[in-house]
Every structure is written in structure tokens, then in C-alpha cells.
C-alpha positions as CSV (number, residue, x, y, z in Angstrom):
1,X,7.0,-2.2,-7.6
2,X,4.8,-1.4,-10.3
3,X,2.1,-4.0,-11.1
4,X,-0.8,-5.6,-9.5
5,X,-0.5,-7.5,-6.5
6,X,-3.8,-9.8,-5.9
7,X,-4.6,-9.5,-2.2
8,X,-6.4,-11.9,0.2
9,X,-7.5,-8.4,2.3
10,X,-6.9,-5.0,2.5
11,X,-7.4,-2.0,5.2
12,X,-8.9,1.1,5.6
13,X,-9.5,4.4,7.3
14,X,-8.7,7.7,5.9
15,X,-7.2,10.7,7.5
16,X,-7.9,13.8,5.5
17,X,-10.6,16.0,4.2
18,X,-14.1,14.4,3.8
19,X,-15.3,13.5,0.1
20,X,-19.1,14.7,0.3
21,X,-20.0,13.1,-3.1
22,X,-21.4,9.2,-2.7
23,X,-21.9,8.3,0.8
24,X,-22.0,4.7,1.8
25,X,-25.3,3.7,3.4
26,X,-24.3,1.6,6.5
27,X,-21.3,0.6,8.2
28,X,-20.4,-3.5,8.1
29,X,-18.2,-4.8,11.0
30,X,-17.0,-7.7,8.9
31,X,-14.6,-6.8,6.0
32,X,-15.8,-8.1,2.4
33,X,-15.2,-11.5,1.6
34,X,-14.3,-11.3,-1.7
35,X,-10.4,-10.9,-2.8
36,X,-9.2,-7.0,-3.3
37,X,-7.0,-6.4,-5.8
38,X,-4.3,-3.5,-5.3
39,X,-2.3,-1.8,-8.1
40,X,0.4,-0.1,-6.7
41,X,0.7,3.0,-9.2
42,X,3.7,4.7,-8.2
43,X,6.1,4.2,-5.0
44,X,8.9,7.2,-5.1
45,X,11.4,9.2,-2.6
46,X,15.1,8.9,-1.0
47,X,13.4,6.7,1.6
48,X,12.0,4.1,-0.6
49,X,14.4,3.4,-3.9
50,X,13.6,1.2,-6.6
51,X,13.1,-2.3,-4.6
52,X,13.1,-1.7,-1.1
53,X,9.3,-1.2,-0.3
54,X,6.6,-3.9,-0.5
55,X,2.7,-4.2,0.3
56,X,1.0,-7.2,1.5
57,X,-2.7,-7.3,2.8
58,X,-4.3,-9.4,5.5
59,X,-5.8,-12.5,4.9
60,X,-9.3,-11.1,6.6
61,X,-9.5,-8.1,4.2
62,X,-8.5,-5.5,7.6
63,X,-5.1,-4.8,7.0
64,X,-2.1,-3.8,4.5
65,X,1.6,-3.6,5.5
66,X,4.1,-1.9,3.7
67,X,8.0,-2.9,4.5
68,X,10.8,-0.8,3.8
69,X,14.4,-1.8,3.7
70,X,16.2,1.4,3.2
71,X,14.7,4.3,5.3
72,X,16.8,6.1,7.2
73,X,17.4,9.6,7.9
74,X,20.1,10.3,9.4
75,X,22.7,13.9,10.7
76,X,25.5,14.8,12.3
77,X,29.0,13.8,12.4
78,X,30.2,13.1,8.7
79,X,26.5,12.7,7.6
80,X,25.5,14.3,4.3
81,X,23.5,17.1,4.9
82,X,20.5,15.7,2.4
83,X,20.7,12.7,4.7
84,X,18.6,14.4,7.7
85,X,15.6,14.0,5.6
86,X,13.9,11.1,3.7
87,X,10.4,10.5,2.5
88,X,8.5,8.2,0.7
89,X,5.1,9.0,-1.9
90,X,3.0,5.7,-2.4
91,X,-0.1,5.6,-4.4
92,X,-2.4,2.8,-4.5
93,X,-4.9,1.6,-7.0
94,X,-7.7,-0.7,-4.4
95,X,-10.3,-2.3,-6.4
96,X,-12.6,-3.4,-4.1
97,X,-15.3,-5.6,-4.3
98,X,-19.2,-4.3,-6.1
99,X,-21.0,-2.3,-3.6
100,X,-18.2,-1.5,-1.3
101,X,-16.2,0.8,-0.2
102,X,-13.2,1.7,2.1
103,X,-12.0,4.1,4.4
104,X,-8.1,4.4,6.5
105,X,-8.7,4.2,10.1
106,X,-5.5,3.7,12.0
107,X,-2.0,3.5,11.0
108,X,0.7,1.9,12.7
109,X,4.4,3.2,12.5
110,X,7.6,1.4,14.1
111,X,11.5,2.1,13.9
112,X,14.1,2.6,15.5
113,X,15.9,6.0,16.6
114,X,19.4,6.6,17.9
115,X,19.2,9.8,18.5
116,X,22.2,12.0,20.8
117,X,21.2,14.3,23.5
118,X,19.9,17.5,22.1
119,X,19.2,15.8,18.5
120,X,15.7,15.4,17.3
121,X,13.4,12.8,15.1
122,X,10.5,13.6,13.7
123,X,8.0,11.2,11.5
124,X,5.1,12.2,9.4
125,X,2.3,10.8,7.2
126,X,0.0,12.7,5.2
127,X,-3.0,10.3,3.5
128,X,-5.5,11.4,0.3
129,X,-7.5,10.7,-2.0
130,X,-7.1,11.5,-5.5
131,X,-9.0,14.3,-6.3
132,X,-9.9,15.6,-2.8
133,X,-8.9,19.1,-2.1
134,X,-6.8,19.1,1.2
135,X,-4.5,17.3,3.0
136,X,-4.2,16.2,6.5
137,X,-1.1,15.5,8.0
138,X,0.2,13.7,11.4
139,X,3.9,14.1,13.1
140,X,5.1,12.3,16.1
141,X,8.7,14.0,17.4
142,X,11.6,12.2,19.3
143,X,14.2,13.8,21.5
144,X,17.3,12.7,22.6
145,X,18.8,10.9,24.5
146,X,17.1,8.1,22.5
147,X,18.3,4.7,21.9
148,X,15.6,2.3,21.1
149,X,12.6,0.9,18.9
150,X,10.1,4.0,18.2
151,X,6.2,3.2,17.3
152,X,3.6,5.8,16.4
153,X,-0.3,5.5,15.4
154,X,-2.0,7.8,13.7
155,X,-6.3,7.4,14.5
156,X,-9.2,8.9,13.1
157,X,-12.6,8.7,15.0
158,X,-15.3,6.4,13.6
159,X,-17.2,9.3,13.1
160,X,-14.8,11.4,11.4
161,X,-13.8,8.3,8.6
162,X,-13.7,9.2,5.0
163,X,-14.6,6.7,2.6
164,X,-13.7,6.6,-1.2
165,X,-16.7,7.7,-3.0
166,X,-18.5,4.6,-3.9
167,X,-18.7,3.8,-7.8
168,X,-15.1,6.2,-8.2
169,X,-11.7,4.3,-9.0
170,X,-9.5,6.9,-7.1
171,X,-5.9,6.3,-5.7
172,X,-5.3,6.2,-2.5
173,X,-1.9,8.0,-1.4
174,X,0.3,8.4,1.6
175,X,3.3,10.1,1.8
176,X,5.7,9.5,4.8
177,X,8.5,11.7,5.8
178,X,11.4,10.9,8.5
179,X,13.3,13.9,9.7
180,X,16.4,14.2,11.8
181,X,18.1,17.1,13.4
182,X,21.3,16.7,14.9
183,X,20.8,20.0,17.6
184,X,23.7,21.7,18.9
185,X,24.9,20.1,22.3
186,X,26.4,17.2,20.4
187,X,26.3,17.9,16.6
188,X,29.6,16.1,16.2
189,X,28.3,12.7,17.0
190,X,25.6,10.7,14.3
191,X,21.9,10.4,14.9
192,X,19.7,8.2,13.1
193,X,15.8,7.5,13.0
194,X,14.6,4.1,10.7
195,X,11.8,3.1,9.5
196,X,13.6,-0.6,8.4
197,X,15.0,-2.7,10.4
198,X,18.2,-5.1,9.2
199,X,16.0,-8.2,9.3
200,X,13.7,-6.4,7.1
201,X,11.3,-6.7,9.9
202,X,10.1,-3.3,10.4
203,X,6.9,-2.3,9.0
204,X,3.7,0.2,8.8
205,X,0.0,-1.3,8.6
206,X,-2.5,0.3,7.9
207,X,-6.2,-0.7,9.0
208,X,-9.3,-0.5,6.9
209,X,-12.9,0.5,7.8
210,X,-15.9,-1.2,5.1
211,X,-19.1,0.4,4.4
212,X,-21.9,-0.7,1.9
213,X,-23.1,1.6,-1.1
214,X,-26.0,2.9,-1.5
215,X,-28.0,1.0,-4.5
216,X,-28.0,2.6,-8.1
């Protein structure tokens, strides 16, 4: 995964602890035109091994998907008891065009979940910047009887966006965690929560926000 992956757009919105330091001047409602370029520094964790998690951006510079083929947590039953828990650490390198800057302001989850009744899911994302000082996290929970496609979205308001500090190369990181529980009514039988799908179909975008920097 390592590498850099030329990109006809990228998103943005960030869901953490503002960055006081370099505050864009004024907010554009059309993305950049200009290509973005994304390194992806590291990808690690049980839920993403070695060549089972890509990143694409949007051709209109508002939007990066990542697709995972192997993440699923799963207990119960026979299950391996390091199993119930999976996770997944991506940080991004976004070099984005002169005078402009980013910020995360949506994400969009989807799975699936067989979970049995009594057993519980639970997904969560935490986003950052390099170098900021806190960490804010989101966690959508499941409860069974579930069998069917899960979706989640984590939001920020437009008010509360943080941008990367303009004329600062920091990465951008986001660490997702599924979690699964198998209860005690039925703790004989599996459950399962994915973030893949078997058509490698199943995805998480993330949407970008643009702002101009202030001149030099």
C-alpha cells in the first residue's frame, strides 16, 4: 500500500480537536481543480493486512473511498477470542494544491452484521491530524437480533470543521475499530460484523470541505 497514488480528487472534513495555528481565510463551495496527490504513509491492524485496503478519490476532488476485503470481527461459537476485535490505523500524506487547504466533513460507514440475539456490534472511527493534541472519537452500536447491511455516518457541523493548517505537510489519520460481543443468551452460536463485503463492494468515503489560505 505504500506509495503515492495520483488522485483526480480528494475529501475532506475533520472530526477532532481544532488546530488554532493558520486559519484559512474563506470557505470555497467548489473543490480545487487541480489534481491532489495522496501518499498513503502507513496502513496497519488485524482488520486491514498487507493488500486488502485501497484508496481512491473522486473525480470532482470531494471524496476518497477506502475498500477493505478482510474486516471482520467476529465471536462466539468456535471463534478465536482475538477475533471479536479488529481495527485498522491509516495515515495519509494529501498534498493539495498552493493556497489550499482541507478539512473531513462526513464519513460514511457500511457492512454487514449477523449478529445473534443478545450479541453486540460496535464500530468506531477516531480522525487526527499529525501533531494535534487530542483525539475525537465516534461509535455506532448494533444489537441483536441482526441480520443485514449496517451503514453509519459520522458529521461534523460546518462551523465546527478543522482544517489542516495551511502551508503544514501533516498526515492525516483515521483509525477504525469493529468490535463484537457475543452476550450471554446465545454465546454458543457465531456473530459477525464486516466492514468488506465478498464482492469487494463494501466501502467507507469520506467527504472533504476546501478553504482558501490566507496570502503570505
Amino acid at each position: 500500500m505504500a506509495g503515492g497514488l495520483l488522485l483526480g480528487g480528494a475529501v475532506a472534513a475533520l472530526l477532532t480537536a481544532a488546530i488554532p495555528a493558520h486559519n484559512p481565510s474563506s470557505v470555497f463551495d467548489d473543490p480545487p481543480s487541480d489534481r491532489i496527490v495522496i501518499d498513503i504513509a502507513t496502513v496497519n491492524g488485524s482488520g486491514c493486512p498487507k493488500g486488502t485496503a485501497a484508496v481512491a478519490v473522486s473525480e470532482d476532488n470531494t471524496a476518497f473511498t477506502v475498500t477493505y476485503s478482510d474486516y471482520l470481527a467476529q465471536a462466539g461459537g468456535n471463534s478465536d477470542p482475538t477475533a471479536s476485535r479488529k481495527n485498522c490505523q491509516l495515515s495519509l500524506v494529501v498534498h493539495v494544491p498552493q493556497g489550499f487547504t482541507y478539512a473531513i466533513a462526513s464519513a460514511d460507514y457500511r457492512g454487514f452484521a449477523a449478529l445473534q440475539r443478545g450479541a453486540k456490534g460496535t464500530q468506531r472511527a477516531s480522525y487526527y491530524f499529525q501533531g494535534s493534541p487530542n483525539t475525537e472519537y465516534r461509535t455506532h452500536t448494533y444489537d441483536g437480533p441482526h441480520d443485514d447491511n449496517w451503514q453509519a455516518t459520522d458529521t461534523t457541523d460546518w462551523a465546527q470543521l478543522v482544517y489542516a493548517p495551511c502551508g503544514v505537510l501533516r498526515n492525516f489519520n483515521i483509525n477504525t475499530e469493529l468490535r463484537v460481543s457475543a452476550g450471554t443468551v446465545s454465546p454458543g452460536k457465531v456473530s459477525f460484523m464486516t466492514m468488506d463485503s465478498t464482492d469487494g463492494d463494501i466501502s467507507t468515503t469520506y467527504h472533504m470541505a476546501w478553504k482558501e489560505c490566507p496570502a503570505s
